[in-house]
C-alpha positions as CSV (number, residue, x, y, z in Angstrom):
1,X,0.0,0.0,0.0
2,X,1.7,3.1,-1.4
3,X,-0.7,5.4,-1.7
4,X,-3.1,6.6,1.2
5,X,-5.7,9.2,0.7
6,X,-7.5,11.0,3.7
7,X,-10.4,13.0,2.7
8,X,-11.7,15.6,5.5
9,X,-9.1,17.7,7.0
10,X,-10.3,18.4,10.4
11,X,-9.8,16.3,14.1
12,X,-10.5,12.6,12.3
13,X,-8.9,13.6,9.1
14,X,-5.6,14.7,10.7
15,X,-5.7,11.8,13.8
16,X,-5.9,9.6,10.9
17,X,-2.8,10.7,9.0
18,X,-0.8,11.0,12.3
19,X,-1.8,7.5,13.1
20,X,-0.6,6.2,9.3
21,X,3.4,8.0,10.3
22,X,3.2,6.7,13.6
23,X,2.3,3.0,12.5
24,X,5.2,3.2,10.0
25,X,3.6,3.4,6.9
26,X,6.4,6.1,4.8
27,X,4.1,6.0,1.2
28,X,2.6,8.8,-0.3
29,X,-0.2,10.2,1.8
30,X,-2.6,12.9,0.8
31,X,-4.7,14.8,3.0
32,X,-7.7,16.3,1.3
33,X,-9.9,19.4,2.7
34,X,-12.4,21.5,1.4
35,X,-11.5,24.4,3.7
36,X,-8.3,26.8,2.7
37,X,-7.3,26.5,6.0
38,X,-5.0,24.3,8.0
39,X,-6.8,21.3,10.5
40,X,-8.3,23.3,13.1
41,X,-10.2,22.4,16.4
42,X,-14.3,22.9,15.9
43,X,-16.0,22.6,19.8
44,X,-14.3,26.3,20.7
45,X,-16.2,27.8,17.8
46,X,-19.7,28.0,19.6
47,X,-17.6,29.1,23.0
48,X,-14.2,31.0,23.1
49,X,-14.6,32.0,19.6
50,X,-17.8,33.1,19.5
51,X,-17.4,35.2,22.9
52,X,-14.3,36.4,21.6
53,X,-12.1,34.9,24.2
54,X,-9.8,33.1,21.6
55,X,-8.3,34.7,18.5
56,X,-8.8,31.8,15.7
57,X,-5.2,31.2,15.4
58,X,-5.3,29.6,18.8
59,X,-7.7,26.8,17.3
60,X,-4.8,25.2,15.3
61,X,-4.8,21.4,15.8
62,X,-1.2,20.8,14.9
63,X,1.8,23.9,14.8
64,X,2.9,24.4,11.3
65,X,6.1,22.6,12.0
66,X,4.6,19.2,13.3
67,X,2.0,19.6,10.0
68,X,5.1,20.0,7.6
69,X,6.9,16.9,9.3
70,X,3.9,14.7,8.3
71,X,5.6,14.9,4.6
72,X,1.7,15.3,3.6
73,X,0.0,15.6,0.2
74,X,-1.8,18.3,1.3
75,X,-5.1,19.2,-0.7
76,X,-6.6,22.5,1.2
77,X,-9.2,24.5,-0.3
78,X,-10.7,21.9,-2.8
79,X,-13.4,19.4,-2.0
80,X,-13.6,16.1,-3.0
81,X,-16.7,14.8,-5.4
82,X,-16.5,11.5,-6.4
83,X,-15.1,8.2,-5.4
84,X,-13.8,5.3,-7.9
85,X,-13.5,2.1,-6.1
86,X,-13.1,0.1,-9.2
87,X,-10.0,2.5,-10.4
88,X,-8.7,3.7,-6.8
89,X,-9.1,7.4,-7.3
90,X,-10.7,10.2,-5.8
91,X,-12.3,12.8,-7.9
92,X,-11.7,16.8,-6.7
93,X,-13.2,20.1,-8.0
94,X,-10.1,21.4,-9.5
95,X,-10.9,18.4,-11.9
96,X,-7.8,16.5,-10.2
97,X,-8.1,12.5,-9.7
98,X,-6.0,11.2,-6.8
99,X,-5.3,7.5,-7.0
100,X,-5.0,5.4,-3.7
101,X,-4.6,2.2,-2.5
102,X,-6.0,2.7,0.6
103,X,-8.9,5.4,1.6
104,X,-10.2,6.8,4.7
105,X,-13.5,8.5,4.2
106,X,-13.7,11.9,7.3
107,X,-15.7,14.2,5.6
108,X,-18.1,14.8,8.8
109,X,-20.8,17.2,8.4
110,X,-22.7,20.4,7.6
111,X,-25.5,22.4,9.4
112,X,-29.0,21.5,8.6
113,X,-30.7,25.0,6.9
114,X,-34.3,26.6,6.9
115,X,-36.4,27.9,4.1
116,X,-35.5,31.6,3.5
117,X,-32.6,33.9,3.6
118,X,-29.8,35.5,6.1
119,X,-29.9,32.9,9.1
120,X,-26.0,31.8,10.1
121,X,-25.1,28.6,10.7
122,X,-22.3,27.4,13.3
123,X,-19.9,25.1,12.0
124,X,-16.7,26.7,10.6
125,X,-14.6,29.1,12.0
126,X,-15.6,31.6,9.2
127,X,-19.2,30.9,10.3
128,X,-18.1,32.0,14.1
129,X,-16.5,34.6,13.3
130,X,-19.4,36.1,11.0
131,X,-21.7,35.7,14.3
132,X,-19.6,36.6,16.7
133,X,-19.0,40.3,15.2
134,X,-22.6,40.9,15.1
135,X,-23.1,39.8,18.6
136,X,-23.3,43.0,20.1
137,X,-24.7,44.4,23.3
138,X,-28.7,44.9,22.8
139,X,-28.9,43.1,19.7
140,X,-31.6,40.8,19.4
141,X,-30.8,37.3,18.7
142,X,-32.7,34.1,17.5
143,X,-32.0,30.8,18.1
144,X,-33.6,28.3,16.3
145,X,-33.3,24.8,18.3
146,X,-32.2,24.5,21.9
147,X,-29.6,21.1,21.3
148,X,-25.9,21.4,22.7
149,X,-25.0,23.7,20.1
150,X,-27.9,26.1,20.1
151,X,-27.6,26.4,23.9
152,X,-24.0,27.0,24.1
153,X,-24.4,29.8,21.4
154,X,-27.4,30.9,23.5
155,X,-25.2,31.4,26.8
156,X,-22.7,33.0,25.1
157,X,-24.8,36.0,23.9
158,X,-26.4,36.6,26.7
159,X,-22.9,37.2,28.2
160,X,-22.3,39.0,25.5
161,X,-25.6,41.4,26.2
162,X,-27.4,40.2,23.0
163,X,-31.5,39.7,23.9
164,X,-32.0,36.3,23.4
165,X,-35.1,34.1,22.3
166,X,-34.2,30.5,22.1
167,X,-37.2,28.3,19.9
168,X,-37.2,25.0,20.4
169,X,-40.0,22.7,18.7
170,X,-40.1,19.8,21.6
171,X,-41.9,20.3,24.7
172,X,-38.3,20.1,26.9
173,X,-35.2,20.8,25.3
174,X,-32.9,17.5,24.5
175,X,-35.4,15.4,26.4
176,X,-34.4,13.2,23.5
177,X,-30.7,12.6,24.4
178,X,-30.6,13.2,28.5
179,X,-34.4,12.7,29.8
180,X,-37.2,15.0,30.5
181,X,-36.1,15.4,34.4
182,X,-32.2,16.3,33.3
183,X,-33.0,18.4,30.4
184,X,-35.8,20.8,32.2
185,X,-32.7,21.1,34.5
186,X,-30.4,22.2,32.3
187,X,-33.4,24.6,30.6
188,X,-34.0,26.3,33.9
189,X,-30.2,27.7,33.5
190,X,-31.4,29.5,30.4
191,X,-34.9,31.2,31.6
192,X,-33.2,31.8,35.7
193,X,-31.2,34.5,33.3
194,X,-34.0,36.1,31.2
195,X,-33.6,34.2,27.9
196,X,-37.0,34.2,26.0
197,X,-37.4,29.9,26.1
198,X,-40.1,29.4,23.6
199,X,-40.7,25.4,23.0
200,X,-42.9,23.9,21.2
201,X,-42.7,26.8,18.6
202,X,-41.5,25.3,14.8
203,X,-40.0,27.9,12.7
204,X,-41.3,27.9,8.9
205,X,-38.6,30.3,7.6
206,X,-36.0,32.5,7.9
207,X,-36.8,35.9,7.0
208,X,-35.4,39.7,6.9
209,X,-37.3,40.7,9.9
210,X,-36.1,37.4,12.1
211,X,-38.2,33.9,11.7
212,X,-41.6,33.3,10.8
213,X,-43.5,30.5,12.7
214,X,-45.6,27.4,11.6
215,X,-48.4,29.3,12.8
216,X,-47.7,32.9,10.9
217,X,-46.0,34.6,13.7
218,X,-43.2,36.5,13.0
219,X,-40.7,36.8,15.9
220,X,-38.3,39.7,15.1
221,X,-34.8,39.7,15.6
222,X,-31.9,41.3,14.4
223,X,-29.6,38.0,14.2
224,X,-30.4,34.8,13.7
225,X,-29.1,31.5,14.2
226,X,-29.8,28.1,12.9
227,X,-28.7,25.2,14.9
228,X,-30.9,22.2,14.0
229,X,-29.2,19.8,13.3
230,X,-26.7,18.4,10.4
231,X,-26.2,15.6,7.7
232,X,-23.1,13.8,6.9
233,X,-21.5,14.8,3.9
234,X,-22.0,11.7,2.3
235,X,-23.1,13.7,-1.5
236,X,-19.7,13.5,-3.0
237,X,-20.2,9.6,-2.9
238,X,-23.2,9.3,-4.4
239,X,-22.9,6.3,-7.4
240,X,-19.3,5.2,-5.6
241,X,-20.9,2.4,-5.0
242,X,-20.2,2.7,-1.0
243,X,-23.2,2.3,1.4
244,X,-24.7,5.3,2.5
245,X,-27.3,6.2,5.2
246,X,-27.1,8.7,7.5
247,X,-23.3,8.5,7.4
248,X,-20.9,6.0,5.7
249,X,-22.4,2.5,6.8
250,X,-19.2,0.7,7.9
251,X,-18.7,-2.6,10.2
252,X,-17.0,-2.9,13.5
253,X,-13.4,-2.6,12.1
254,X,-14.9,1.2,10.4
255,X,-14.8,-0.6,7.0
256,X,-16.9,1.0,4.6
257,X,-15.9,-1.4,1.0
258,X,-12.2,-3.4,0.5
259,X,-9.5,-0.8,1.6
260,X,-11.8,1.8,2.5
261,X,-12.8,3.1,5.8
262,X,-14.5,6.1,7.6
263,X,-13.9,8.1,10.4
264,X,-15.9,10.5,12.8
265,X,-19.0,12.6,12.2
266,X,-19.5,11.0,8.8
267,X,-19.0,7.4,9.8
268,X,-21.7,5.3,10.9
269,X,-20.2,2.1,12.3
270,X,-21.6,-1.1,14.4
271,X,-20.6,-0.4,18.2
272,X,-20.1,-3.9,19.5
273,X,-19.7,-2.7,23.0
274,X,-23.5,-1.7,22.3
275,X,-24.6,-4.1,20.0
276,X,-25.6,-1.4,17.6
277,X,-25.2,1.0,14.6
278,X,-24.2,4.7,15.5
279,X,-23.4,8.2,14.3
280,X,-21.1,10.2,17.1
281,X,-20.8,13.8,16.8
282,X,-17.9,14.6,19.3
283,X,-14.7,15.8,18.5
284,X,-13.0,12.8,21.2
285,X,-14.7,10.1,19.1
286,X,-13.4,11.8,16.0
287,X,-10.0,11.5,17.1
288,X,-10.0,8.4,18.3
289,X,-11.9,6.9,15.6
290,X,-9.8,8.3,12.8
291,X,-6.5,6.8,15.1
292,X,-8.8,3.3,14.6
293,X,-9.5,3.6,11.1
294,X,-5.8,4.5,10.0
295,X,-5.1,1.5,12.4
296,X,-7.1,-1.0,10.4
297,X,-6.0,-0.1,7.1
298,X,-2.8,-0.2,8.0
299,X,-2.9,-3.6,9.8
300,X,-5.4,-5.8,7.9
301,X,-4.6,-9.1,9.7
302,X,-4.3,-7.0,13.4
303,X,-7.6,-5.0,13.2
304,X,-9.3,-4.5,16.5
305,X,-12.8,-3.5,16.8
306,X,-13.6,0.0,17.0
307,X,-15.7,0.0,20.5
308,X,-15.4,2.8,22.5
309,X,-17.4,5.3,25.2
310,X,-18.5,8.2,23.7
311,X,-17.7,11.1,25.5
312,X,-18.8,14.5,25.3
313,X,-18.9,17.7,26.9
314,X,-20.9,21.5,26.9
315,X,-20.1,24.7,28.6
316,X,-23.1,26.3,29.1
317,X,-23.3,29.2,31.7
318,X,-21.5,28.3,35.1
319,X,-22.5,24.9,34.0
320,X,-19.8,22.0,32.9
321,X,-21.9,19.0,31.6
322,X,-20.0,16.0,30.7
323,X,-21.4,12.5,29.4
324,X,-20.0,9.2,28.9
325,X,-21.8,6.1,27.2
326,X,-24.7,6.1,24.7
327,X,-27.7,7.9,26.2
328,X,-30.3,8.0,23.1
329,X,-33.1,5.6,23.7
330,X,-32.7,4.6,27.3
331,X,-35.6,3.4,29.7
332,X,-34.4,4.9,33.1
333,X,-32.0,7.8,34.4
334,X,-31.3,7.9,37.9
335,X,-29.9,10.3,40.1
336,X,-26.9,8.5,41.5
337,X,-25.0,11.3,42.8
338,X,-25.6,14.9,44.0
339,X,-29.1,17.2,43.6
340,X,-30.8,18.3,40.3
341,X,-32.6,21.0,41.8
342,X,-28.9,22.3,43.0
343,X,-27.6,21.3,39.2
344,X,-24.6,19.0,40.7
345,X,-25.3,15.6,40.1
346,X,-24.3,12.4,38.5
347,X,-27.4,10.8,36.1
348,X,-27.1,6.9,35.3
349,X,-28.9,5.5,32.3
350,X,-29.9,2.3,31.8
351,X,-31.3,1.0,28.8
352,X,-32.5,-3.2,28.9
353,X,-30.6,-4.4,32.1
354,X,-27.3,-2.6,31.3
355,X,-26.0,0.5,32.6
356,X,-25.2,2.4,29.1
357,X,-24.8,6.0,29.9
358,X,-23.5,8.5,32.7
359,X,-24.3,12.3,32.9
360,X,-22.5,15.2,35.1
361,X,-23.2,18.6,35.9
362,X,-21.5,20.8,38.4
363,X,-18.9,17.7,39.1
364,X,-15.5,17.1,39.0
365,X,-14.3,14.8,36.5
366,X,-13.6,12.0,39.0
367,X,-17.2,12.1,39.7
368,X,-17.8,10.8,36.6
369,X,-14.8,8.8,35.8
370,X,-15.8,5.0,37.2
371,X,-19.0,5.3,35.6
372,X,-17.0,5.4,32.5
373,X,-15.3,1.9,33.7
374,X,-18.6,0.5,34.4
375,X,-20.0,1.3,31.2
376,X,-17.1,-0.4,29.0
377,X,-17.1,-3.6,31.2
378,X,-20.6,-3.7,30.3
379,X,-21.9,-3.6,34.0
380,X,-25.6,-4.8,34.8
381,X,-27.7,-1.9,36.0
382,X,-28.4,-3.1,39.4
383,X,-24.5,-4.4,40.6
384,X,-23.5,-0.7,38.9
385,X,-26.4,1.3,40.5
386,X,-27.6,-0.7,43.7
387,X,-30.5,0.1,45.7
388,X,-30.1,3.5,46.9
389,X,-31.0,5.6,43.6
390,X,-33.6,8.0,42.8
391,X,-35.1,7.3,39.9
392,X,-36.4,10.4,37.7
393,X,-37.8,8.9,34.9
């Protein structure tokens, strides 16, 4: 295997070409990116960027130096738009074709849009930066959908004086991921500080004037900001011949076809530690998953299963929340350390008789750490829980 091609320049991209130097491999190895820029790290964008904390030359994954001394191929500022698996090439805009022997697929994702014109979206630094300058004191800011991203954007313009009005169609924010009980907690951070919390309120359209409603009404604001969701960018690939639904469909190893694999927002692999298909969107499995991917291809007759704990984490407020585990779709939480009404606990989830997820707010990482242990050995609920929770829900 000579050649390697990486297509996606950003946290899996760049994990996956470190991994392919640091596992020996000394072929030709090109690293494809659709954005001018240099790898850069994505979770500040909706927090120390956006509040203007960090300048976006601190969000640099790798120093110039270490990039250079990856000997790289590098393909910035041109997208990728078609895969040959029967030649071994990679189609670009510039009307380039890159052949490989061996491909890893990290093209992750972009923001979901509305009907109309002159909503932003949150997902490159240019997008940030495009906010963040208009995010000043007394401005009036929309926020259409009250998920991780959407809150985090929400708490940082109210710090930042903006009047905020967060629209959420559910009845509780992210009941879907955390639970009814822990996401009304996490809500009450927004209203305790004056934020307009509308749910249940789906937005037609973007307009000049600030969103119009299902129902006709038009809320007015001077900014607005559309954070509902994203698809993986999976369109390039279209008639490759690659399986594609929601995300790359891949197997255990990350293996998408022969000598192909995919890696972090984009990928959807089979979790055995699970027993199920999933989509991560968290810059920790991106990283480790690209490390796995380059890993496999690499190593065919060595490959390990790709089986971790997702992690993630928000800033919100005075709030840290972290998460270990797979929380979508469980059948109880339970409070096993701490308050909710003080916002410092520990949630367990259980979904069946295992214990598959762990949620923290207001706790120090060790707080959350063994729960993390528990999950990977696969722990039954009960032995990991005992008798002395409070269930919530």
């Amino acid at each position: 295997m000579r050649r390697i091609v990486v297509v996606g320049a950003s946290a899996a991209g760049l994990a996956a070409a470190e991994t392919l130097r640091r596992q020996g491999y000394d072929g030709t190895l090109t690293l494809v990116g659709d954005e001018a820029l240099a790898p850069y790290d994505r979770p500040p964008l909706s927090k120390q960027v956006l509040a203007a904390e960090w300048e976006p030359d601190r969000l640099a994954l790798r120093a110039a130096g270490d990039l250079a001394g990856l000997d790289l191929d590098l393909r910035l500022g041109v997208a990728a738009t078609g895969v040959r698996l029967a030649d071994g090439a990679v189609e670009l805009a510039d009307g380039s074709t890159v052949p490989y022997d061996g491909l890893i697929v990290a093209t992750g994702v972009r923001p979901r849009r509305l009907p109309g014109e002159g909503g932003h979206v949150l997902r490159t630094l240019d997008d940030a930066v495009r906010l963040r300058d208009r995010l000043t004191p007394g401005r009036r800011l929309v926020v259409v959908g009250a998920g991780f991203l959407g809150a985090e954007a929400a708490a940082v313009a109210w710090r930042l004086g903006c009047e905020v009005t967060l629209l959420e169609p559910a009845p509780v924010p992210l009941a879907h991921a955390v639970g009814t009980q822990v996401g009304e907690v996490l809500t009450r951070a927004h209203l305790e500080r004056g934020v307009n919390l509308r749910c249940g309120a789906t937005v037609a359209e973007v307009t000049g004037d600030g969103v119009r409603l299902a129902d006709g009404e038009l809320v007015e604001a001077d900014e607005v900001l559309v954070a509902v969701g994203s698809r993986p960018n999976t369109d390039w690939l279209e008639g490759s011949g690659l399986t594609v639904g929601d995300g790359v469909v891949c197997d255990e190893y990350c293996q998408a076809a022969r000598d192909v694999y995919a890696a972090g927002d984009v990928a959807r692999w089979y979790n055995p530690l699970f027993g199920q298909s999933m989509r991560i969107e968290h810059r920790t499995n991106a990283a480790e998953q690209g490390m796995a991917a380059a890993r496999n291809l690499l190593n065919p007759d060595a490959r390990k299963p790709f089986a971790p704990v997702p992690y993630f984490w928000s800033d919100q407020y005075d709030m840290k929340i972290q998460a270990y585990g797979y929380l979508r779709g469980h059948d109880e939480v339970a409070v096993v350390e701490g308050d909710l009404d003080e916002r410092r606990f520990v949630a367990a989830y259980r979904t069946g008789d295992r214990l598959t997820g762990a949620l923290a707010v207001g706790m120090p990482p060790k707080a959350i750490r063994q729960w993390r242990q528990a999950i990977a050995s696969g722990a039954n609920w009960r032995e990991a829980v005992g008798a002395g929770e409070v269930q919530i829900s």
